[in-house]
N, C-alpha and C positions, 0 to 999 in steps of 0.2 A: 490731631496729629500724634502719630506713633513717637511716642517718647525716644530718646540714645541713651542709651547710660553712657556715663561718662568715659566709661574706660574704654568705649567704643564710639568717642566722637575723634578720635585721627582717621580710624579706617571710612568712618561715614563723610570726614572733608575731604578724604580721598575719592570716593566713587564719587560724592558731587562734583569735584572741581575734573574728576575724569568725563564729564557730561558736560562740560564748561566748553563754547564754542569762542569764550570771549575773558579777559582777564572779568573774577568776581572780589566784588566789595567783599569786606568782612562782615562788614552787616548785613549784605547778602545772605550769605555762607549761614551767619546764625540767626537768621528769621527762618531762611529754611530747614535748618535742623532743631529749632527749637534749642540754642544752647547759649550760653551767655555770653555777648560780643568778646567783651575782655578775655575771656580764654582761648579763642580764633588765632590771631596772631602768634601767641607761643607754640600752639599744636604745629600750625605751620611753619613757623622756626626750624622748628625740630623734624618736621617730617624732610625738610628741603636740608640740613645738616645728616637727615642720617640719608638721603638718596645720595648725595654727595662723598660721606664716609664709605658708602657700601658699593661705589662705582658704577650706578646706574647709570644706562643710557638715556634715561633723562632727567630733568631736574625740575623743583618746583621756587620758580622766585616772582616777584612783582613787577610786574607790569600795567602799566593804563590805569593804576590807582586802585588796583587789584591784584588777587595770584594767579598763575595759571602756568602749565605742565608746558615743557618746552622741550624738545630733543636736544642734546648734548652740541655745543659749537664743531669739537671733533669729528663725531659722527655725517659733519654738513656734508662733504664728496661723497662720501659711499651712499649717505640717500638718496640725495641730487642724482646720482649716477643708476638709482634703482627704478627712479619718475620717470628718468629718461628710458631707460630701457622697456618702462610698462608701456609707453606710450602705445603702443602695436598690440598690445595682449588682448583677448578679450577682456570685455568690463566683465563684473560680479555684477550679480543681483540688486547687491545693495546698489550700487552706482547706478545702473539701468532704474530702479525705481525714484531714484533723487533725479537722474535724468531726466524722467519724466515728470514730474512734479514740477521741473523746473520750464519744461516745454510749453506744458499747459499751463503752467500760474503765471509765467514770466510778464515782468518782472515781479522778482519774489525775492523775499529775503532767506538768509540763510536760518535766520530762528525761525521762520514760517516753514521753510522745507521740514524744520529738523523735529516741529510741531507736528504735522501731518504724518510723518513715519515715525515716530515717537521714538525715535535713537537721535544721539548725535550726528551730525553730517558734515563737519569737519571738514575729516580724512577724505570722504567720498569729493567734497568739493571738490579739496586741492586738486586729487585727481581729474576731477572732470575740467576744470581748469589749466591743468597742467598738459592733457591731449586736445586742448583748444576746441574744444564741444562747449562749454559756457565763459562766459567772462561779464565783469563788473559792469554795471550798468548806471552809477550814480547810486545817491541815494534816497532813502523815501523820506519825502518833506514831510511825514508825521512823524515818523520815528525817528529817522537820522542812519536806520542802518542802514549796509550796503545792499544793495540790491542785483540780482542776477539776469541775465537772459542767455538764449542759444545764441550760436555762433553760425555764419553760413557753411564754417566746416561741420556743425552741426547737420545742417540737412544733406550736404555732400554724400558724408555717409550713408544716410539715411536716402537718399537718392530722391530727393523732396525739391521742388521748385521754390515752397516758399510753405509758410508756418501754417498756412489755408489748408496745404493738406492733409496736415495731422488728420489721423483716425479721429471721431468724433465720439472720443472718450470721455471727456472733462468731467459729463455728469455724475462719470463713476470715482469720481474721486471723493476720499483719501482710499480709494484701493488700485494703491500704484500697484498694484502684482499685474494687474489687465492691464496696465499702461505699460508697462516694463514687458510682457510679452508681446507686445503688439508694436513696440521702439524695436525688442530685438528679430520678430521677425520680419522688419522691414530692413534693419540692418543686411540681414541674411539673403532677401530678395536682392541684394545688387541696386546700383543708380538705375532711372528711369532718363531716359530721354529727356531734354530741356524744354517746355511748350514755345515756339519762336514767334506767338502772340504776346508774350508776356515783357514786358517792358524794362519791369523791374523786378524777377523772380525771386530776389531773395529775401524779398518784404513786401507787407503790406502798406496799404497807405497810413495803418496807424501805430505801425511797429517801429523802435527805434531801428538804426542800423547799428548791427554788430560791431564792435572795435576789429574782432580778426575774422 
């Protein structure tokens, strides 16, 4: 492990805990920087007093028995009111590949999504969550964390009867870019006709059902 100097472990508990999907331990934070538990706590003190001091839109405090980066209470409408407005947009890239990731692995957690494209996938979730394409699914009895799947507004868009028709991509995975072009130009073809053979189009026999 590449050493920090010291006078560069506030900026390096920052890009960690900016990669952070989930509030982190201190002992966390300094196994993986390599730095000495005891000094964690003050760095973060200090960094969450000066975003504070300096009027940033967002702040760093504890939560879950850990820190983690949180948008400002104030700021809560005008976000809220920006989710809302995305809802219609087209998706990014990035979305479209967590999309898909999430299509074919489901259920899948959000550390496994965020594993596979090797960024955080946070932000991307909310989103996709928020235009009601994914929602919560329980979670996984070995881990504990939450887990995802698609939505039948999911296939709506996607003009799909049920998750069987996915392209038969999966073997190409982790290279969401061919799942992400082949989600959006299905998107771009329009719905398909309902098959009126089909019983129960929006699952399979071993798919859960969607909450929305």
């Amino acid at each position: 492990m590449a050493e920090v100097p010291a006078d560069r472990w506030p900026a390096a508990l920052e890009a960690l805990l900016l990669m952070a999907d989930e509030p982190m331990r201190t002992a966390t934070m300094a196994e993986a920087l390599g730095i000495p538990e005891p000094a964690v706590t003050p760095i973060l003190t200090e960094l969450a007093a000066e975003y504070t001091r300096t009027g940033r839109g967002f702040e760093l405090r504890r939560a879950g028995g850990g820190w983690r980066y949180y948008t400002r209470p104030e700021f809560a409408d005008v976000l809220a009111e920006w989710v809302v407005s995305g809802r219609h947009a087209r998706l990014s890239q990035a979305a479209l590949e967590t999309l898909a990731v999430v299509a074919y692995l489901q259920p899948v957690s959000r550390a496994r999504v965020a594993a596979i494209r090797g960024v955080s996938v946070d932000g991307v979730m909310r989103t996709l969550v928020a235009r009601g394409l994914i929602t919560e699914a329980g979670a996984d009895e070995r881990t504990g964390a939450t887990q995802f799947v698609t939505t039948d507004h999911f296939l709506t868009r996607l003009g799909l009867n049920s998750l069987t028709e996915l392209p038969p991509l999966a073997p190409h995975l982790p290279d969401t870019a061919d799942l992400a072009d082949e989600l959006g130009r299905l998107a771009e073809s329009g719905p398909t006709e309902p098959d009126p053979t089909q019983t129960n189009p929006s699952q399979t026999p071993t798919e859960r059902q969607p909450d929305e």
